[in-house]
Residue, then its C-alpha position, 0 to 999 in steps of 0.5 A: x907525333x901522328x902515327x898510322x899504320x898501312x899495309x898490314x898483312x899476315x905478318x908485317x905492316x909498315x908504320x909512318x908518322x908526320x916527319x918532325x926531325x931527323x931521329x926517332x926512336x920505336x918501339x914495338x910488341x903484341x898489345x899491352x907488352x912491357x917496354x922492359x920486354x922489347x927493344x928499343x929501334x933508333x932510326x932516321x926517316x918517318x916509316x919502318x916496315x915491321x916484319x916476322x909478325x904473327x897472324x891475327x894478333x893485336x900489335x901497339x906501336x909507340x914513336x917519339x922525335x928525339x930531339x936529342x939526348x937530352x929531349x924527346x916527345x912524348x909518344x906517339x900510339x897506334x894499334x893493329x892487328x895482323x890479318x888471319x889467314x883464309x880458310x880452304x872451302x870443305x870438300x864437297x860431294x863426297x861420295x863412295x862408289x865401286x864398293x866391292x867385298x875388299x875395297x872401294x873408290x872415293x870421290x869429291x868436286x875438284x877445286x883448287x886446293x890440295x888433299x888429304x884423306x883418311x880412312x879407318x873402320x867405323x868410329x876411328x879417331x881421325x886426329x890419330x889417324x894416318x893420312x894420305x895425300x891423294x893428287x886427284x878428287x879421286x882415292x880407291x881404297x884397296x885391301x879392306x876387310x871383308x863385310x865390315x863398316x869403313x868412315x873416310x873423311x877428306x878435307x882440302x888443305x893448301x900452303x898459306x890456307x887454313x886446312x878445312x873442316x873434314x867432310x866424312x862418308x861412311x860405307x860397307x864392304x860386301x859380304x862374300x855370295x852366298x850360294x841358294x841352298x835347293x829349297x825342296x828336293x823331290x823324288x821320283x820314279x823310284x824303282x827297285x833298280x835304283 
């Protein structure tokens, strides 16, 4: 039996063979499974659609013509493997503006992806971080504490996509002013009035 496999996607592909009766049976699994492991489909017909795949994953398909009870084919082999799924473009032009003394704004190119956004004092563990989902490639930063060093990273992320890599920018908040000490203070006129 001619097997070919068409259609692959990120979870399903349709698999067909040259039509040599009206039964066959099919049996189905990641590379190298057992046949002990899966089930064997009886079906009429010379295609079926397998469905509920994982992506990017090797998958062997075996079909044999059941003539009857009694006598089968031997069977027949494909392999595939299902796609991966894409992954969304790093944030770009990450940058960091309006940086005040308890805050600051964030900013990146806009593309088509969603965001998230996370933000700690320097040498915070992102993986552990809470994350925040900004709706624009712009997030300001609000209640931060005063003169103190900030990482904050931003990566796109979208339904069906790969999240991105994070991109990070680091930044500091501003001291408090200081006022000018009066460098030299001079005396004069001094008279026994005061």
């Amino acid at each position: 039996t001619n097997v070919l496999v068409s259609d692959v996607t990120l979870s399903s592909a349709v698999v067909s063979w040259n039509d040599m009766g009206s039964s066959y049976e099919v049996v189905s699994g990641e590379k190298d499974f057992s046949f002990e492991d899966v089930e064997v489909i009886s079906i009429t017909g010379n295609e079926i659609t397998l469905p509920d795949l994982q992506t990017n994953t090797d998958y062997d398909v075996y079909v044999r013509n059941v003539c009857s009870d009694e006598l089968k084919s031997a069977w027949g082999k494909v392999s595939f493997t299902t796609l991966d799924l894409p992954t969304c473009d790093a944030v770009s032009e990450l940058s960091v503006s309006e940086i005040s003394q308890y805050g600051a704004t964030i900013s990146w190119d806009e593309s088509e992806f969603d965001y998230e956004l996370a933000f700690g004092e320097s040498g915070f563990d992102v993986a552990q971080a809470e994350v925040v989902k900004p709706t624009t490639n712009t997030y300001v930063l609000e209640n931060l504490s005063l003169y103190t060093a900030y990482d904050v990273y931003v990566r796109a992320v979208k339904e069906g996509y790969y999240d991105s890599e994070w991109t990070k920018v680091s930044f500091s908040t501003l001291d408090l002013p200081t006022c000018e000490s009066v460098a030299e203070l001079v005396v004069s006129e001094v008279s026994q009035n005061g």
